[in-house]
N, C-alpha and C positions, 0 to 999 in steps of 0.2 A: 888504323881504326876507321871505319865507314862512316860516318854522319853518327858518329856518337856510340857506334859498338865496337865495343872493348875488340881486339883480336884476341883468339887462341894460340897459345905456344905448344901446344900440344899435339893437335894434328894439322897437318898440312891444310887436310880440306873438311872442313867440321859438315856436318849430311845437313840437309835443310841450305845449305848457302850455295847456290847455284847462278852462272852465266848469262847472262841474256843479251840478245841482239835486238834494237830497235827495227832495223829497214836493212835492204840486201846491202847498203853501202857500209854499213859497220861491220862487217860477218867477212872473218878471215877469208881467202880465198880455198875453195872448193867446199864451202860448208853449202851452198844452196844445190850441191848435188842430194840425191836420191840413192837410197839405199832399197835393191830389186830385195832383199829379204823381207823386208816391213810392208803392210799393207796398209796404205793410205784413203784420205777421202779426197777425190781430185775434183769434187765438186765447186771447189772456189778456185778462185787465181791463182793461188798460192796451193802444193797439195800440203796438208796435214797429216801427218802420222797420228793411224790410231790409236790411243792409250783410252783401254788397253786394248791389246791386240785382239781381235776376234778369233777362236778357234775356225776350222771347217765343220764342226760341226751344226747340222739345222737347229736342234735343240739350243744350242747357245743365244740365250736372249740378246746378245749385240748383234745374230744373225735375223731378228724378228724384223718386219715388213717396220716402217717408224710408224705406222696408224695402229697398230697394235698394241705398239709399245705407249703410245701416246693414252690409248683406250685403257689402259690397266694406272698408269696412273691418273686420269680423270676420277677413274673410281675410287683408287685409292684417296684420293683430295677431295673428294666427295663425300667419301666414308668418314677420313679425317675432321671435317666440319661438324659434321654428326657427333663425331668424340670430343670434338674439342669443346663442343657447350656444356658437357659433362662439368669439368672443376670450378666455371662463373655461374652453374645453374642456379643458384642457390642467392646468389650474387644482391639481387633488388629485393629477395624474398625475409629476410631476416626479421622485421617485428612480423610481417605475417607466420613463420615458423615458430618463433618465439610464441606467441600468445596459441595457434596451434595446439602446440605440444607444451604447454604451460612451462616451461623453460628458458633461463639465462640465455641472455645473449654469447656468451660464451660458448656455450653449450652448440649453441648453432652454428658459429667458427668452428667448431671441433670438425661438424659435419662433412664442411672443405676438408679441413687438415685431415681427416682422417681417409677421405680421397685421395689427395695425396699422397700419403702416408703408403696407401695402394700401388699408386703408379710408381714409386720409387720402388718398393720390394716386387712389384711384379716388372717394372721394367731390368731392373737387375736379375731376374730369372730369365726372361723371354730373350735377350742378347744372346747369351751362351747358350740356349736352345739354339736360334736361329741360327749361330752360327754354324750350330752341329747338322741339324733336322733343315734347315732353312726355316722361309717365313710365312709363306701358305697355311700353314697349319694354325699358325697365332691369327693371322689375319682371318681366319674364319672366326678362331675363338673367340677373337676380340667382337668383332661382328652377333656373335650369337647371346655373348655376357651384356653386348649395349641393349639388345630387346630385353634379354631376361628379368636382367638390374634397375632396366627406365620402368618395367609392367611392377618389379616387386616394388620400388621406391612412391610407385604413385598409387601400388594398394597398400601401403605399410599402415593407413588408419592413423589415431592415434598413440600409435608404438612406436617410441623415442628409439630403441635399442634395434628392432627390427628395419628402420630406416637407415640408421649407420650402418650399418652391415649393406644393405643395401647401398651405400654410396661408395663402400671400401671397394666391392666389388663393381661398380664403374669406374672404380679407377684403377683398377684389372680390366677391364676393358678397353679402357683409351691407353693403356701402356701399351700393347705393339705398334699401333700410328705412331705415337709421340716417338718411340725409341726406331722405331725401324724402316718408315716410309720415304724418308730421306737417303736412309743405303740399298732401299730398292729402286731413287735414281740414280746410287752408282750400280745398281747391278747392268740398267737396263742402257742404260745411256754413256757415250764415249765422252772423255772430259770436255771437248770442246762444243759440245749438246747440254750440258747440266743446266748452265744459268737458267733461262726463264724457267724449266720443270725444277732445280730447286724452289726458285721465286715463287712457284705454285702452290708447290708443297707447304713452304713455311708460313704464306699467307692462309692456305687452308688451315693450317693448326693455332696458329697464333692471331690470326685477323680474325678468321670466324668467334675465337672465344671472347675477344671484345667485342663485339655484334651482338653477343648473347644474352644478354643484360635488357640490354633494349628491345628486344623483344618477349623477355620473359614476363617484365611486370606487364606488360599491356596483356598479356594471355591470365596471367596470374588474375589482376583486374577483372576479365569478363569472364573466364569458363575457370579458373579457382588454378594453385600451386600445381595439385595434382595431373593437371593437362600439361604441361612444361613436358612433366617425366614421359608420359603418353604419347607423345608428336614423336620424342625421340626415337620411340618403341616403333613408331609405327613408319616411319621413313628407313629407318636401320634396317628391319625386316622389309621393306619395299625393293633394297640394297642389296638384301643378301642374296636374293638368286643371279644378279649380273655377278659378283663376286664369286660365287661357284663357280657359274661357265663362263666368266670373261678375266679374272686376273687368276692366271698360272703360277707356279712356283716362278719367283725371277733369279733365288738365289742359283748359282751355277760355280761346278766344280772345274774351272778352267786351270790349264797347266801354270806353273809359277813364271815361268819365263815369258809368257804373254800378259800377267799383271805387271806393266809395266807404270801405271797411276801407284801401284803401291812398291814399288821396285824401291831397294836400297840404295845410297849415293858412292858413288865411286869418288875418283879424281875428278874436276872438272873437265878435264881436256877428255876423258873416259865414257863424258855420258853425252846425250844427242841433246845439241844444243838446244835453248829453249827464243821461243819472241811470243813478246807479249801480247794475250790477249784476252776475251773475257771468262770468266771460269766458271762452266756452265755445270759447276759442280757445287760452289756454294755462292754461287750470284754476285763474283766480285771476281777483278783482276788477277788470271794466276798466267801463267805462260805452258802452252803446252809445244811437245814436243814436233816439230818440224824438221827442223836438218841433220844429218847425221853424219858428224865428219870423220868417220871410219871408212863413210861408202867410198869403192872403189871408182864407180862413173855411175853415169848417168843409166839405170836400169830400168827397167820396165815396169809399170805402177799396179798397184793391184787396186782397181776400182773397187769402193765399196760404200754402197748407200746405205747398211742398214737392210739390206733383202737376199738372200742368199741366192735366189734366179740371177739376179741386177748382176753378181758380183763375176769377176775375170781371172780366172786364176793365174800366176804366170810364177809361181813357182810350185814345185814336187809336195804333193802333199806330204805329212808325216807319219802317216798310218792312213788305215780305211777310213771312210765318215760315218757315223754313225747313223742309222734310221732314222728318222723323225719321228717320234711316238706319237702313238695311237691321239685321239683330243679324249677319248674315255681315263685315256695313262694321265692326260697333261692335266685333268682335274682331279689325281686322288690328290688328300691330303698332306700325305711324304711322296718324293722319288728318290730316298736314297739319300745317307750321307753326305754333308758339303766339306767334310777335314776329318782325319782320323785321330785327331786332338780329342783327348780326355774330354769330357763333358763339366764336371768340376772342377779340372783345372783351369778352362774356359771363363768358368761362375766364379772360381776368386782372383782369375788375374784383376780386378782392376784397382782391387784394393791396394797394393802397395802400391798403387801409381800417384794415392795421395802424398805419398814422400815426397813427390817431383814438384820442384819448386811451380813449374812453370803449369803442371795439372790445377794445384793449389790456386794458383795468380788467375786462371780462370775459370775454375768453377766459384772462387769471391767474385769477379768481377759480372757472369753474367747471373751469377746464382741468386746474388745480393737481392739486383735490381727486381727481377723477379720479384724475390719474396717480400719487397717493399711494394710492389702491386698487387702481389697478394692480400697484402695486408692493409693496403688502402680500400680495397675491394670487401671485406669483410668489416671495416669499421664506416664506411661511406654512410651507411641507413643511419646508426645510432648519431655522426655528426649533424644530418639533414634532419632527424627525427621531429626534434623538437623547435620551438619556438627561434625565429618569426618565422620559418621555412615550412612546418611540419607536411615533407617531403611523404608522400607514399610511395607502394612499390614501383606505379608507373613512373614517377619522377626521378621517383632512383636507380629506377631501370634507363631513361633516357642519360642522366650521369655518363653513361658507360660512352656517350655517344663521340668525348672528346678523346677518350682513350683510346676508340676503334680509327679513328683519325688521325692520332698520333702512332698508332701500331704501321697505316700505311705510310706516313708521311716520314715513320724510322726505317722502314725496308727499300724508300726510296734512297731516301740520305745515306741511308749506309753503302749502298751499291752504289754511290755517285764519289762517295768520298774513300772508295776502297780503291776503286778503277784507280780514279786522279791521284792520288797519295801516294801510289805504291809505286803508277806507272815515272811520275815524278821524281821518288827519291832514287829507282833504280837509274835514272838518267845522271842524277844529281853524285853518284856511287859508282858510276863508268861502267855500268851494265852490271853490275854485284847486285843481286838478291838475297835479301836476311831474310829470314820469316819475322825477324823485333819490327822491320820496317810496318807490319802491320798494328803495331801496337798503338802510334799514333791515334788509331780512331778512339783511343780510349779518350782523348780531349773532348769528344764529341760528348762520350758519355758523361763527363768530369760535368761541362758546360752544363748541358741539359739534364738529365736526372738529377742533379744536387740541386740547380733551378727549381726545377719541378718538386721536388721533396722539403726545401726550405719555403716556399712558395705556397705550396699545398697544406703545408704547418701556419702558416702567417696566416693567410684566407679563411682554411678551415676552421681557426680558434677564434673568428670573429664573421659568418655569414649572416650575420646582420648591418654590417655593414658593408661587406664586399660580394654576398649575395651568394647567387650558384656558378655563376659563370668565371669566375677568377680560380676560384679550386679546381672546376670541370678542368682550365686551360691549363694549369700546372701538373695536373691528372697527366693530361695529355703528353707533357713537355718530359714525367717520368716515362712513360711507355714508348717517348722518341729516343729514350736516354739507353734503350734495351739495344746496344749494338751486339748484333749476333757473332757468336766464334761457333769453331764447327762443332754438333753436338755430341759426346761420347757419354762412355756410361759414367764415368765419376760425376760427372755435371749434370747426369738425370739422377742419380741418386743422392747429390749436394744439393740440389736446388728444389726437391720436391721433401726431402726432409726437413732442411731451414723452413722452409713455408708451413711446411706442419707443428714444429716450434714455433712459427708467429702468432699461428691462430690461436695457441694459450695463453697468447700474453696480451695480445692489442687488446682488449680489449680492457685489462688492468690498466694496462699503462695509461690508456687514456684518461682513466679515472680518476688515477693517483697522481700523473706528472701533468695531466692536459693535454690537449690535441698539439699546444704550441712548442713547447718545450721536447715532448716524445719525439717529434717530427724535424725539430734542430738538430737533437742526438741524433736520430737517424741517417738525415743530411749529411752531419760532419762522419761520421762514419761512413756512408759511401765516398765522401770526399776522400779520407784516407784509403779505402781499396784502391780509390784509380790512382791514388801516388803512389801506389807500390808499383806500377806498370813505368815507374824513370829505374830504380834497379832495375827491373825485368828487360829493360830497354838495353841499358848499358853492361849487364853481365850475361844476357839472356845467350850468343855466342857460346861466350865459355859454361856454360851449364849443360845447352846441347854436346860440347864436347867432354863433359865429365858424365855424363850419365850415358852417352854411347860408348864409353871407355867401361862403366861402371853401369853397366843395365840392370836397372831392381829387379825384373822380370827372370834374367837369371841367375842372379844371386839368391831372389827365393824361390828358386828351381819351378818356375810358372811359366816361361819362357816355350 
């Protein structure tokens, strides 16, 4: 048992639990040889094997110039901030909507929820497109639906009906960024590249929509709601012609034996050792591949920056290289098939994956937090509304301003406490890697969002005597409590549906049980998700090994 997880009796070597070397003096002898078949980056002291492996073909985006590649995501993260003010727009504006459109506060919840409600069914379509068609095509759509949706939401008039329609479809809009802009830095980038362009990414999606509060009431304020929608309309459309001619398809049909980031686990002694480093794929310590103790001696390295001039061949190609397409070919909207996988079969793999103990344990655990921000975010105005505060939009647009604080001050935390924890317990485990070893950060989350959500209950049920700045700070300490896991579709379509459930009810609840009491329950019920993460901790071993023995994928022939 390693630091508290159970062993399997089942298989020798359960996938997921893998080897690691700190420094050349722990690494059996002949592991720091070089294997001539693999092509490395020898740009550090050390060379790296790249995962995954680059074809020879130009076309293959791991072959793109890194300022190119760098250039397609800027815009994409750029595009993403655009989307991501889409689900808070609405955020400071609620008595202005309400009185508006002579309508319950509810009523105006709905307007998010049913945004949401969007981005979950359109995020679960646009996956298994992309996977099939790739991502080009959605990323225009999305692009085209944010002007469409921001011009029809800010002429919708006084029509309640024709506004939500209009918000459903911005949240068709912001579903490809949200679901797919993070697997076009693994299309585009080698694992030991991801960190800071994840980093980038997730702050464009997540940090910009805390931002967006505070600056909507002040626009709200002087040039009225309907500007919000407008700016959107008119920056997205400013966007969309770099997006034509500057981001290409990234998804790419590379042979299976060169995806070696998504390669199956062997034996230990079977697969290319691994040393720790940072994992420039989701912004925390993963170890990528380095030595190969297959290799016969010390072979010849295959230089490779990221530029196909730059690179050295030194071994037989496998076939011809392909052309490099036309730049008129690299901007249509398809080039062709990414898998010759079924298209609906694609669309309902993910559902049986909510059987798996450990899908379930994390779409609660980051889905929850979510939609307890969600839900702080649509009852904010009616707490400040009234007496001794009677906060406006402005003021409850600045609100937002400790959440945005807390969004950065979680992506640092979490990146400091994933590195340390992990690199720590694989030392403390004699070089053994669990994946439960990351489960730990849930303390983080345990700590601070149940803080923040008992806190934010305590404060908010008396700002007359603790004011605005004790709720803003508990705000905050919930949105530090968001420690991120990596995003799939179960977890975009858990977390964007719960949040669309909330907006029907907060606002009852408040009514009927109080800000104080709703917000205890609340509390202790995330309290209880993160204790489900000590099971998860101590059996989570043997579960990977019962469900790789037992895959629901082909037992319900989706595989």
């Amino acid at each position: 048992m390693g630091l508290g997880v159970l062993n399997d009796s089942k298989m020798e070597h359960v996938p997921g639990t893998s080897l690691f070397y700190d420094d050349n003096a722990s690494r059996p002898a002949g592991t720091t040889e070089v294997d001539s078949r693999l092509k490395y980056d020898t740009s550090r002291p050390i060379p790296i094997i790249l995962v995954p492996q680059p074809s020879d073909d130009p076309n293959d985006p791991l072959n793109w110039p890194l300022w190119k590649r760098d250039l397609i995501l800027l815009l994409l993260s750029i595009l993403s901030v655009m989307a991501s003010t889409l689900s808070p727009l609405l955020a400071a504006n609620t008595l202005t909507l309400s009185l508006h459109f002579r309508t319950t506060f509810t009523e105006v919840a709905l307007l998010t929820g049913y945004h949401l409600c969007g981005v979950g069914v359109a995020g679960f379509l646009f996956v298994a497109s992309a996977r099939v068609w790739g991502k080009r095509h959605l990323y225009l759509l999305g692009n085209v639906l944010l002007i469409v949706s921001s011009i029809w939401g800010g002429a919708s008039g006084r029509n309640y009906k024709s506004f939500l329609w209009a918000r459903v479809f911005q949240g068709v809009a912001l579903a490809p960024f949200e679901a797919l802009v993070n697997a076009s830095v693994g299309d585009l980038y080698f694992v030991h590249e991801r960190g800071k362009r994840m980093a980038l990414s997730n702050l464009a999606l997540f940090g910009g929509a805390f931002f967006t509060p505070v600056l909507v009431g002040k626009i709200t304020h002087t040039l009225g709601w309907q500007w919000t929608f407008y700016f959107v309309a008119i920056f997205s459309g400013a966007l969309l012609p770099f997006v034509i001619l500057f981001v290409p398809e990234t998804a790419y049909r590379r042979a299976d034996h060169l995806n070696t980031d998504l390669a199956g686990q062997g034996t230990p002694h079977s697969q290319p050792q691994l040393r720790p480093g940072h994992d420039e794929f989701s912004g925390e310590t993963t170890y990528s591949h380095l030595e190969s103790p297959t290799a016969s001696g010390i072979g010849s390295l295959e230089k490779h920056t990221g530029d196909m001039e730059s690179r050295q061949l030194t071994h037989p190609s496998q076939g011809p290289i392909p052309q490099k397409v036309s730049f008129a070919k690299s901007i249509l909207p398809f080039n062709g098939r990414k898998t010759d996988e079924n298209f609906f079969k694609l669309l309902l793999r993910p559902l049986p994956l909510f059987l798996h103990p450990a899908i379930i344990w994390g779409c609660l655990i980051q889905g929850t937090v979510i939609g307890w921000t969600v839900m702080i975010g649509v009852v904010l105005a009616a707490i400040f509304l009234g007496p001794p505060l009677f906060f406006d939009e402005v003021k409850t647009g600045y609100m937002y301003t400790g959440a945005f604080v807390g969004a950065i001050l979680g992506f640092i935390l979490s990146g400091i406490l994933a590195d340390w924890s992990t690199k720590l317990m694989i030392r403390r485990n004699k070089g053994v890697y669990e994946p439960e070893f990351r489960i730990v950060l849930v303390i983080a989350q345990l700590i601070l969002s149940c803080a923040g959500l008992y806190g934010f209950g305590i404060t908010g049920n008396n700002v007359a005597r603790y004011g605005w700045f004790w709720p803003d700070f508990f705000f905050a300490l919930v949105v530090m409590g968001d420690i991120a896991v990596e995003a799939f579709t179960c977890l975009l379509i858990f977390k964007n549906m719960f949040s669309f459930g909330l907006t029907w009810s907060a606002y009852n609840w408040l009514l009927e049980a109080g800000t104080l009491r709703t917000f205890i329950i609340i509390a202790s019920v995330q309290a209880g998700i993160c204790l489900l993460s000590i099971p998860m901790y101590i059996f989570g071993k043997r579960n990977r090994s019962f469900f790789h023995r037992h895959d629901i994928l082909k037992l319900t022939h989706l595989a």
